[in-house]
Every structure is written in structure tokens, then in C-alpha cells.
C-alpha distance (Angstrom), angle and dihedral (degrees) to the residues before:
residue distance angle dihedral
X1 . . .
X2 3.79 . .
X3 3.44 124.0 .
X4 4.15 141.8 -163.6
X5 3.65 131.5 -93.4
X6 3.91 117.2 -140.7
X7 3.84 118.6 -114.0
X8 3.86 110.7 -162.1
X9 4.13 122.9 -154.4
X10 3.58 112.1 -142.4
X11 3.74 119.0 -143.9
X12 3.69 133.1 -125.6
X13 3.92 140.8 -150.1
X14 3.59 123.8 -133.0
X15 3.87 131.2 164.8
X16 3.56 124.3 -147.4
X17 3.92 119.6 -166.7
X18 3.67 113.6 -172.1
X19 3.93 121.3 177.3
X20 3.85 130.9 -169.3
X21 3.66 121.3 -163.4
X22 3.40 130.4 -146.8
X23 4.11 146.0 173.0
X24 3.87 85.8 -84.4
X25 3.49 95.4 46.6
X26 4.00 94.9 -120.0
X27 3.70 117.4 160.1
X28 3.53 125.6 -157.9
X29 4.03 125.5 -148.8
X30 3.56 121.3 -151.9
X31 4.22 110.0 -152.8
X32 3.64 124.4 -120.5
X33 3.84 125.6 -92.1
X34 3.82 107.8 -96.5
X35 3.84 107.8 -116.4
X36 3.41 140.6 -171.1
X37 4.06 107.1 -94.3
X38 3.41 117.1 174.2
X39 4.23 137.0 -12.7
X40 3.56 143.5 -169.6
X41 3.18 131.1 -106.8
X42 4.32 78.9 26.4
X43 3.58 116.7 -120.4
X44 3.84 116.9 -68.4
X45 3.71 91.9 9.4
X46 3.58 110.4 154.7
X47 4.00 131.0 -152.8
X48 4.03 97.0 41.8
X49 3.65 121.6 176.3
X50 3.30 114.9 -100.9
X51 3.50 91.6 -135.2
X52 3.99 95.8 52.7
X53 3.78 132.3 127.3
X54 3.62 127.0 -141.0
X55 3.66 131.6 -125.7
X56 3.45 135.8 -175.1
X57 4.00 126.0 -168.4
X58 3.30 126.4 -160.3
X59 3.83 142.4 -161.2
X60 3.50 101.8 -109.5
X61 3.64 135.8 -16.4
X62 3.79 137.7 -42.0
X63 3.29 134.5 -135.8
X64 4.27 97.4 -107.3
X65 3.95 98.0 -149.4
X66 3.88 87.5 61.7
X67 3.90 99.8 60.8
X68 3.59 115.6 88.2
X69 3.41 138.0 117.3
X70 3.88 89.0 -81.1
X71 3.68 97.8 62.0
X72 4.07 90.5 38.4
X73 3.81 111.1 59.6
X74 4.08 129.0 178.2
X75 3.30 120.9 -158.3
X76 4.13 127.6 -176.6
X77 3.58 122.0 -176.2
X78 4.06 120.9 -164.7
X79 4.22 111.1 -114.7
X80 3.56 113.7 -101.2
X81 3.95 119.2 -48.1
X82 3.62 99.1 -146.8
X83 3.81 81.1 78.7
X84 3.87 95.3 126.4
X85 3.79 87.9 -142.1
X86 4.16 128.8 63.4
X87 3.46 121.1 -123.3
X88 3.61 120.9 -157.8
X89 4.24 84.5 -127.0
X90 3.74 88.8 62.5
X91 4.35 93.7 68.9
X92 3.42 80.3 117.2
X93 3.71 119.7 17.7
X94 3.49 112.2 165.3
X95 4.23 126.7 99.9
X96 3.91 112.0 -68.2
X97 3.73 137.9 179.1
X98 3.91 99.5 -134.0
X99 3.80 110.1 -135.6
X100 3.63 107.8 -111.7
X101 4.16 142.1 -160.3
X102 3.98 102.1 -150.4
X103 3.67 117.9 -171.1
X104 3.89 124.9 171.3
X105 4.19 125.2 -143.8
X106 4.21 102.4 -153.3
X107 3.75 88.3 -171.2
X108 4.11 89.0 56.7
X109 3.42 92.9 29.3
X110 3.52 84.7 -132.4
X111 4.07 132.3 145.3
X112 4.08 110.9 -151.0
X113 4.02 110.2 -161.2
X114 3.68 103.0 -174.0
X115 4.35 110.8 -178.3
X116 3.64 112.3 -120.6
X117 3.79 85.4 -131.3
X118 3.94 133.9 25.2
X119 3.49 113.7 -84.2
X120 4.13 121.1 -114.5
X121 3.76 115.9 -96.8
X122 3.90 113.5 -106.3
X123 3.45 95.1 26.7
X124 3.89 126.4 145.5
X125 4.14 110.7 -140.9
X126 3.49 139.1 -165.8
X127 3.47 136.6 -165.4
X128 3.32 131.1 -155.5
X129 3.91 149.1 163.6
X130 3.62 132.5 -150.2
X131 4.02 124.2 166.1
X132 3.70 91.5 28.6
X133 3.87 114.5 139.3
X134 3.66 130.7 -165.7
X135 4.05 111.0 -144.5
X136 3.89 97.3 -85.7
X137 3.72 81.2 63.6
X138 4.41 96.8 -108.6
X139 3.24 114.4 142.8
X140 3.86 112.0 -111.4
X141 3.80 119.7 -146.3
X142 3.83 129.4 -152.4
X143 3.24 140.5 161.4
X144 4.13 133.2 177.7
X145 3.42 128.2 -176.7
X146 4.06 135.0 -152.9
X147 3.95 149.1 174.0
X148 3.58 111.1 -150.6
X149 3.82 125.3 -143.3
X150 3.91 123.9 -54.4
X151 3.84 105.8 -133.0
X152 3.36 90.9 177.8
X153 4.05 126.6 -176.4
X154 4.24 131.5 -96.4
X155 3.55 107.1 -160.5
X156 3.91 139.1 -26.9
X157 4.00 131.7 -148.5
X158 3.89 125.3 -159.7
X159 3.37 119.7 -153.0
X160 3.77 130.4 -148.4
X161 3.58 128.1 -134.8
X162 3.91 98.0 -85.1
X163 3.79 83.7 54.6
X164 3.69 92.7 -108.6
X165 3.88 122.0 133.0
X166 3.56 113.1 -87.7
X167 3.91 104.3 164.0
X168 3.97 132.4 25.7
X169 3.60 116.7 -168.1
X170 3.95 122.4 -178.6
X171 4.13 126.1 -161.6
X172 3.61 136.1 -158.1
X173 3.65 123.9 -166.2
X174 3.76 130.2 -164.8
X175 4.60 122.1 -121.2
X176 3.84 82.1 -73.8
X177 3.69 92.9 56.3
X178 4.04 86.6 -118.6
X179 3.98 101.9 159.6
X180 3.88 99.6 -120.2
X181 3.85 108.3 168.9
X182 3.68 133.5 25.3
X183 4.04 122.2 -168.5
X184 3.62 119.6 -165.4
X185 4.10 130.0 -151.6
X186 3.34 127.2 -167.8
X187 3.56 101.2 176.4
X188 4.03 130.0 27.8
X189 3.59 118.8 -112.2
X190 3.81 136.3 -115.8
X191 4.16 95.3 -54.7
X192 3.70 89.6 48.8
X193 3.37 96.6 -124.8
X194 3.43 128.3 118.5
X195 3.66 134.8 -126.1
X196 3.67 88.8 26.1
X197 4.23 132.4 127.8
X198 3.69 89.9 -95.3
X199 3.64 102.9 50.1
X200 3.83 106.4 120.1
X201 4.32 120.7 -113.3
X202 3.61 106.9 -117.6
X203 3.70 94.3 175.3
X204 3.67 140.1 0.2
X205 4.27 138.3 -149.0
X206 3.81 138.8 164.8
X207 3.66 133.2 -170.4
X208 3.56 132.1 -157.7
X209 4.37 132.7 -153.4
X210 3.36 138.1 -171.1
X211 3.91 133.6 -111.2
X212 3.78 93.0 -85.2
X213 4.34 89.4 47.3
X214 3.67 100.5 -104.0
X215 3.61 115.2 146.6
X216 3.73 107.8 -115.5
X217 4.14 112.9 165.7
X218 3.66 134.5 15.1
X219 3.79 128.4 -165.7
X220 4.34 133.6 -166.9
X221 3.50 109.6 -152.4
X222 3.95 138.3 -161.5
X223 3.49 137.2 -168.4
X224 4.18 121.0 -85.2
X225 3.58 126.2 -128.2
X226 3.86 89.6 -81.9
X227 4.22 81.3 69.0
X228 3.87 84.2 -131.9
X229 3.62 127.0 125.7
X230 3.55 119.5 -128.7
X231 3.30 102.1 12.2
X232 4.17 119.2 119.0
X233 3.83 100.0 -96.3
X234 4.19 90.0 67.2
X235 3.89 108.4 127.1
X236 3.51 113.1 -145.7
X237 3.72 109.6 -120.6
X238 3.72 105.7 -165.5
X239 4.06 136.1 5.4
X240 3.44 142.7 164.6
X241 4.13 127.4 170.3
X242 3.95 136.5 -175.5
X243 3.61 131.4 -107.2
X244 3.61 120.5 -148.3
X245 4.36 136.4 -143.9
X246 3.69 115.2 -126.4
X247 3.43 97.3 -90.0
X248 4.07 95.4 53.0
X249 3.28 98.6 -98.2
X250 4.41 114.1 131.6
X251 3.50 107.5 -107.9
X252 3.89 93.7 -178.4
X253 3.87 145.6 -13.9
X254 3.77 113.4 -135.4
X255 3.88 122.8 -156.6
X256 3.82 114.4 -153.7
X257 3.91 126.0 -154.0
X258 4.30 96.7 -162.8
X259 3.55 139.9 1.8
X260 3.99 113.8 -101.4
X261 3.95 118.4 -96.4
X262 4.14 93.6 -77.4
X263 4.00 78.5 59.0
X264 4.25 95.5 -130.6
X265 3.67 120.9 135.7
X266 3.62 119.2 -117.6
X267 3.99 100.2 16.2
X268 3.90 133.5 130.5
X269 3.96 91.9 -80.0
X270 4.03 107.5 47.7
X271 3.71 113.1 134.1
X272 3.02 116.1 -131.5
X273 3.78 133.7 -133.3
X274 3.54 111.4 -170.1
X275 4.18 138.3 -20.6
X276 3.55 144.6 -149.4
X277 4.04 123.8 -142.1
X278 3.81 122.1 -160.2
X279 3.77 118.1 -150.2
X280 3.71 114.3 -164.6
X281 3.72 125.2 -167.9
X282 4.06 121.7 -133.6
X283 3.72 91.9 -81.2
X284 3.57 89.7 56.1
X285 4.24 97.4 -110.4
X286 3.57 107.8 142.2
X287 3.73 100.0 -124.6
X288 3.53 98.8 178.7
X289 3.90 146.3 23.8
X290 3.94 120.6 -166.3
X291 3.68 116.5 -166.2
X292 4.18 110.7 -148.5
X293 3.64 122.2 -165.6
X294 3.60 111.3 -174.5
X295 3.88 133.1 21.6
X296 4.13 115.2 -101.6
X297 3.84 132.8 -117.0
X298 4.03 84.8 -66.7
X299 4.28 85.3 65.4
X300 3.61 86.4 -144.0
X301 3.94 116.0 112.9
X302 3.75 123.2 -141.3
X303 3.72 96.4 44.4
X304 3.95 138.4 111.5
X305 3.46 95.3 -91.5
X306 3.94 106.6 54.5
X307 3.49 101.8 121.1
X308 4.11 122.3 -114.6
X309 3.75 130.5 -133.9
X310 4.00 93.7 177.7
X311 3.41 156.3 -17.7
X312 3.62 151.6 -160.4
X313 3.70 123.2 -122.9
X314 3.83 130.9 -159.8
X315 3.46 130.6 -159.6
X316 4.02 128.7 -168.8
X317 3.60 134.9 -159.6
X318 4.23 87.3 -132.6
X319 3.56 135.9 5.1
X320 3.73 98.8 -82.1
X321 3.76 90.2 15.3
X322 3.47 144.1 134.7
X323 4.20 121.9 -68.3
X324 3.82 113.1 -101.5
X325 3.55 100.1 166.6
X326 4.33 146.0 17.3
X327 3.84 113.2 -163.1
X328 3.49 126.1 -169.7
X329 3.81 123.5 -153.9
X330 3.85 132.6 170.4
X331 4.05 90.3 155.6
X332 4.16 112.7 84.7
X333 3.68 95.3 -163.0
X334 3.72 130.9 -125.2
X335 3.62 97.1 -46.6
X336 4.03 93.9 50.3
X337 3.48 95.6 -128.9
X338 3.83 125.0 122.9
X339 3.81 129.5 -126.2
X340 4.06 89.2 19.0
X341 4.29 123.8 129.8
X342 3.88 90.1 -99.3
X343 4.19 100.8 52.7
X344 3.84 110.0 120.1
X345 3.93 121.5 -122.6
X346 3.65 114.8 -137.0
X347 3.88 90.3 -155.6
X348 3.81 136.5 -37.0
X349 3.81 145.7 -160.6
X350 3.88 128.5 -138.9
X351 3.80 115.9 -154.6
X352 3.66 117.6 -139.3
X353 3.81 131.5 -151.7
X354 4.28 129.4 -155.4
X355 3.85 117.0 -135.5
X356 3.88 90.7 -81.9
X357 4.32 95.6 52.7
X358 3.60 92.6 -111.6
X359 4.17 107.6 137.1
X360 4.09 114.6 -109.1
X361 3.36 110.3 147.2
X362 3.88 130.8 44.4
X363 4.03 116.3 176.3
X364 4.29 128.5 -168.3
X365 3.55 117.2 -144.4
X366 3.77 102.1 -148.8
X367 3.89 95.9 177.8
X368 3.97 148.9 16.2
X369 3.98 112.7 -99.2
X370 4.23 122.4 -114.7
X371 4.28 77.5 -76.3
X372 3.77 77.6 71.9
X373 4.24 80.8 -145.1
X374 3.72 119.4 120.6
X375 3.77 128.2 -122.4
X376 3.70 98.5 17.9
X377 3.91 125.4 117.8
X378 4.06 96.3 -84.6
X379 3.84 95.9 59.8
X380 3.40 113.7 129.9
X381 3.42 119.7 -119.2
X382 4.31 123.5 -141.4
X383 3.03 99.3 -166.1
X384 4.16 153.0 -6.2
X385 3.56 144.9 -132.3
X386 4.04 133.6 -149.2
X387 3.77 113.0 -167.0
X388 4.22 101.5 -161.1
X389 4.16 113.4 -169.3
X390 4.01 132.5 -165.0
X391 3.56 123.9 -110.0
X392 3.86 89.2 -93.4
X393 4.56 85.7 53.1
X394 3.47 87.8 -112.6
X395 3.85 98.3 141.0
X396 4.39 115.3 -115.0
X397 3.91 105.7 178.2
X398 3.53 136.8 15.2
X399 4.05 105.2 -159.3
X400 3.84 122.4 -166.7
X401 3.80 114.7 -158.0
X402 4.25 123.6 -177.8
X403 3.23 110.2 -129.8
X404 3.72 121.0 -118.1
X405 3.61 143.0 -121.9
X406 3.48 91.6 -71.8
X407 3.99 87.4 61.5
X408 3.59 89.4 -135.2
X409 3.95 124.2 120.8
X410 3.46 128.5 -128.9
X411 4.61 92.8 25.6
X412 3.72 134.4 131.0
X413 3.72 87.5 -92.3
X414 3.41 88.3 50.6
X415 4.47 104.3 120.8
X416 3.89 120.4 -165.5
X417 4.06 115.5 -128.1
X418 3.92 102.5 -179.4
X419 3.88 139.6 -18.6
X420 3.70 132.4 179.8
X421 3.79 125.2 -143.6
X422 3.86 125.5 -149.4
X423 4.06 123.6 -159.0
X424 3.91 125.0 -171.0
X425 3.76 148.8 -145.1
X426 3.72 126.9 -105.8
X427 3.80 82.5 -102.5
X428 3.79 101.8 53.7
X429 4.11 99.0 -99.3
X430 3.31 118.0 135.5
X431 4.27 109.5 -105.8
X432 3.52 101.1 -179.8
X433 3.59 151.5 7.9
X434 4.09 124.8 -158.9
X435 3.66 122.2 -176.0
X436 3.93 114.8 -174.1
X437 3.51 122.5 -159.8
X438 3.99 102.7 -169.3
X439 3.57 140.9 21.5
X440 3.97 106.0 -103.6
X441 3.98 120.4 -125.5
X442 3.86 97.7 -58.2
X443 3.61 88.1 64.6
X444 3.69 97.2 -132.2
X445 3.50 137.5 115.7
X446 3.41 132.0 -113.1
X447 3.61 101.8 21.0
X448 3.58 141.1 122.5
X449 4.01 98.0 -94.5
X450 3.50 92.4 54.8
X451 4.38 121.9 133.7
X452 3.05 116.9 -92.5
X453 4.35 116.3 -146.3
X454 3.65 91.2 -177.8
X455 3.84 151.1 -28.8
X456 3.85 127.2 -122.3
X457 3.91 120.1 -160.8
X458 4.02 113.5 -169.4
X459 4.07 129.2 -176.3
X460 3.80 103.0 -108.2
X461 4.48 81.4 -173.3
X462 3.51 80.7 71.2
X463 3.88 92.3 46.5
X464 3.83 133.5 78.4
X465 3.69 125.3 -34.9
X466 3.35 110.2 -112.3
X467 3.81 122.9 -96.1
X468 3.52 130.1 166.4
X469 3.66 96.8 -112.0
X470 3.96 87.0 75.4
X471 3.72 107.5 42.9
């Protein structure tokens, strides 16, 4: 699913001197608007610690009973999901507000916004006020945006069901730590051993990103008629890219079956094979995606009248707010029109929040309750998911349980079906990501001879820096 881009406003000083005269000569001086002067991490910086406050300074001072964490808002949005790859900093993708600790200095003039939790790797933020007040009671406006650190992963094995290696896949990332190439093996080479020089390609893709980070192209690969891998004669096989609004924002991602006839990927005359359109609201959420696969009875693609077969929908808590549910729907309803009362969800997920606003529960609706009506109170859920985090809220394992007989999630008859475990550098950068697909021969959970599905090694260089909060 595609996601937003930040676009930060940068503010301005201006003095205005106004003077009134009188019999008695008096003049009268009317203060300065308050602006916003300086900030950390600067606007636009790129590669920010997960672990890292914001501050904000400002020209002069602020009225104190308007800072809070409801005039100061963070929000973090995951990169682009068309990303053909995961990334363990898109668990949770979608738009949040991050839950924030704001604090304000008057002798610095200075507002500290520290997140109650650290913030996902690869993760574009904004921050903005709204309510604040300087002390002659004007509203002061600021806004500071921010990409936080790549983190991005080294290699990956699958494992079969014997627990033997059945896929080795190797990445390599550019100075930002952008992933940019991903090789596949599905065998070892010569020496037997995998993840060595010598372990035969099997398949081939590359990704490209823009100055800011975001993903913009992706391309499958094969070997040429030389039968050697990266060597100039390799076709590509598959590609698809984003295109952007005017404010950087991805407007769709576009799918292509073939090159055009002078046989170059992502030229004037690709054909494509399928798109996706994101619909935003006035706030800027995306509240929907439709997925097109064919142009309509104009024959020209990327107009109002490609037909849909489905769509994801969104829906917020707030404009700007935090996710609270995913639906998916490839059913228009009785009156065959999409993104009306009566379309039918296939399934969806509600995201749930502890006291603080930090994520820890998601849930999938897999069918309509005996009202036979969706998203109401007596939908039956399919299954559940526990988010558990370290002392320092840096989340470990993300368990997913079926509910029951008693269709109820999180009971006694509740079974686990798969979890994956992260661990961490010193620094706070992800190391490692496990998921396990079974319980191992003692039959319990959670334990140390538990299946593993695959194995995901990341570059924790690339990572946080370190700060004592994390160790």
C-alpha cells in the first residue's frame, strides 16, 4: 500500500514597528511575531536517530499554558509500501500520530517533544504545531520535518519445513542504507554451503529512491543470452515505479507487463499491466487505494474511467490521526458502485492502542457476525495479534494467536500459529529478525526448539546512534 511523503513549511521573521503620536509625544511599540527559529534534527535532515528528541526554538516567548502535547503533534509515516521487499520498520506502516512527552524551557524559549517510544527506522516525520500562542496571545505556527535512520537488511534465509535452508537472499544498500539490489539462491553452490561466493543467482532485482529516500522504481531481472548475470544483455523481466503529486506525495504505483517497442524500462511507451490510485482526504490521510487492471472504454490508462476490482480503505480516529482500521473489499455491493455504504469487505484489521498511544494489539475480522452486517461489534474475528516491547518500548515479538471457539481474542482457547522475534544492537538498530512458524518437538511455544520460517539479518552501522536511552 502506498504511503505519503512529508512536506515541511519553513518559517520566517519579520518585524513590524508601528508608532502613534500624540500631544505628549508618547510612542507605542508593538512586539514582534514569535517565529519559529531554529530545530533539531533541522528541517529535511535525513538519517535521524531513532532514539532522538525534537526541539523547536523560537524567537521570543510563548505563552506556557498553550504547549502540550495537543498543540505539538508528531507524525511518522512508513516509506512507500510498494517496496517489493519488507523491512522490519514497516510492522506497522500506515500514518500515525506518535505519542509524545512535550515540555517547554521559557528561558531558551525552547519546546522539547520527546516520543514516548522510539520511532521506526525508515520512517518520514513531521512536526507540527497548532494552538500554540506566543504571550500577546497570536497563534504561532511551526512545522519541522524528518526521515529517520535506514537500518536496512544484509541477507535473509528461508527455511523449509525440515528446518533446512531452502532460500538465500543477499542485499546491498546504497550510503543512505536504501536497499538497492536483492539476489536470490535457491540452491548452495559447489562448497555446499550457503551464503557463500559460489552460491549460484537464481533471480535478480534492484530498486531505485529519490533524494529524500522514497522508493520510486523497482525492476526483476533475468539472465541475457550470454546466460550471465549482470552482464549488459539482462532483460528485465518485471517493473513497476511510482509517480508523485506536486508536493511529493505518490499519487499512484503503476505495474507494467513489457517494455515499449525501443525495449527500455520505464520510457514513454511501457505498457502497462495494472495500477494503483491513492485517494487522500483534506487532511492528507490516504483513505483509500483502488487497484485498476485494465484501461476503460476511453483505452487510455490512468484516467477516471479505468475500471476497479478493489480497494483498500482507511479509517482514522482524527484527521491526521492515528490508524484504527484496514478494510479490504473486492465486492461493490448491490448497486455496483465502489466506495458506497453497501460494498462488501473481504476481511479487515482494527489497530489497537495502550493508555500511552503506543500500538499493541492489531485484530482481522475474517467474517460478518449472526447480524450478517460488517464492521459492527459481532464480527468475527480470524485471527489476533500481541505486540510485546522491551523495557526501553522498543518492540521484541509480534505473536499471532487464532481465536477460539469462543470467537473471542486473547481467551484460554486462544492457540498461537506464528510469531517473529526481533533482537538489537548496543545502539538501538535492529540485528535480527526471527519468524517461527511451529512449535518445535516440546510442543510449546515460545521456546528455544521452536521452527524457524525464516531469518532476517539487518546492518545495525546503518542504525541509530547510540544514546543511553537504548542500551
Amino acid at each position: 500500500m502506498a504511503r505519503t511523503s512529508a512536506v515541511a513549511l519553513v518559517g520566517f521573521l519579520s518585524v513590524v514597528l508601528q508608532a502613534c503620536s500624540g500631544g505628549d509625544g508618547d510612542q507605542r511599540e508593538e512586539l514582534p511575531p514569535v517565529v519559529l527559529a531554529g530545530s533539531s534534527p533541522a528541517d529535511g535532515a535525513l538519517g535521524v536517530a531513532t532514539s532522538a528528541q525534537v526541539t523547536l526554538t523560537f524567537s521570543g516567548a510563548l505563552a506556557e499554558a498553550s504547549v502540550s502535547a495537543s498543540s505539538v503533534s508528531l507524525r511518522c509515516t512508513g516509506t512507500y509500501t510498494g517496496e517489493p521487499y519488507w523491512d522490519v520498520s514497516e510492522a506497522l506502516t500506515f500514518p500515525t500520530v506518535v505519542p509524545v512527552e512535550v515540555s517547554y524551557a521559557a528561558a531558551s524559549r525552547t519546546i522539547t517533544v520527546a516520543p514516548r517510544a522510539p520511532l521506526a527506522a525508515r520512517r518520514n516525520c513531521v512536526l507540527q504545531t497548532g494552538g500554540l500562542r506566543d504571550g500577546a496571545g497570536r497563534e504561532v505556527a511551526a512545522s519541522v520535518s524528518f526521515r529517520t535512520v535506514a537500518n536496512p537488511m544484509t541477507r535473509r534465509v528461508s527455511y523449509d519445513a525440515a528446518g533446512a535452508i531452502s532460500l538465500a537472499q543477499t542485499f546491498a544498500h546504497d550510503a543512505a542504507g536504501n536497499v538497492i539490489q536483492g539476489v536470490s539462491s535457491y540452491q548452495p553452490g559447489g562448497d555446499g554451503e550457503w551464503l557463500t561466493a559460489d552460491d549460484p543467482v537464481g533471480s535478480v532485482w534492484t530498486s531505485a529512491y529519490d533524494a529524500a529516500g522514497n522508493w520510486t522504481s523497482w525492476a526483476a531481472w533475468e539472465a541475457g543470452a550470454d546466460l550471465a548475470w549482470f552482464t549488459p544483455d539482462d532483460p528485465v523481466s518485471d517493473f513497476r515505479g511510482a509517480v508523485f503529486d506536486e508536493v511529493g506525495r505518490v499519487l499512484r504505483s503503476v505495474g507494467y507487463g513489457e517494455a515499449g517497442l525501443d525495449g527500455l524500462p520505464f520510457t514513454a511507451d511501457d505498457v502497462p499491466s495494472s495500477w494503483s490510485e491513492i485517494v487522500r482526504s483534506a487532511a492528507g490521510d490516504v483513505v483509500a487505494e483502488k487497484f485498476h487492471q485494465y484501461p476503460g472504454a476511453d483505452g487510455t490508462w490512468f484516467t477516471a474511467d479505468d475500471p476497479t476490482y478493489a480497494y483498500d480503505a482507511f479509517a482514522y480516529d482524527a484527521p491526521g490521526g492515528r490508524l484504527m482500521r484496514l478494510t479490504t473489499v473486492s465486492n461493490p455491493g448491490a448497486d455496483g458502485k465502489w466506495l458506497t455504504p453497501d460494498d462488501v469487505p473481504d476481511y479487515y484489521y482494527e489497530f489497537q492502542y495502550d493508555a500511552a498511544g503506543v500500538h499493541d494489539t492489531t485484530i482481522a475480522m475474517g467474517a460478518a457476525g449472526p447480524d450478517a452486517v460488517w464492521l459492527t461489534d459481532d464480527d468475527v474475528p480470524d485471527s489476533c495479534q500481541r505486540v510485546s516491547y522491551g523495557a526501553n518500548l522498543r518492540p521484541t515479538r509480534f505473536a499471532w494467536y487464532r481465536a477460539g471457539d469462543d470467537a473471542t481474542c486473547f481467551t484460554t482457547d486462544d492457540y498461537v500459529y506464528s510469531y517473529r522475534e526481533l533482537s538489537y544492537a548496543r545502539n538501538g538498530g535492529v540485528e535480527s529478525e526471527i519468524w517461527y512458524r511451529a512449535a518445535g518437538p516440546d510442543g510449546e511455544w515460545f521456546t528455544a526448539d521452536d521452527a524457524k520460517g525464516s531469518a532476517t539479518w539487518f546492518d545495525p552501522s546503518l542504525g541509530p546512534e547510540l544514546a543511553v536511552g537504548n542500551l
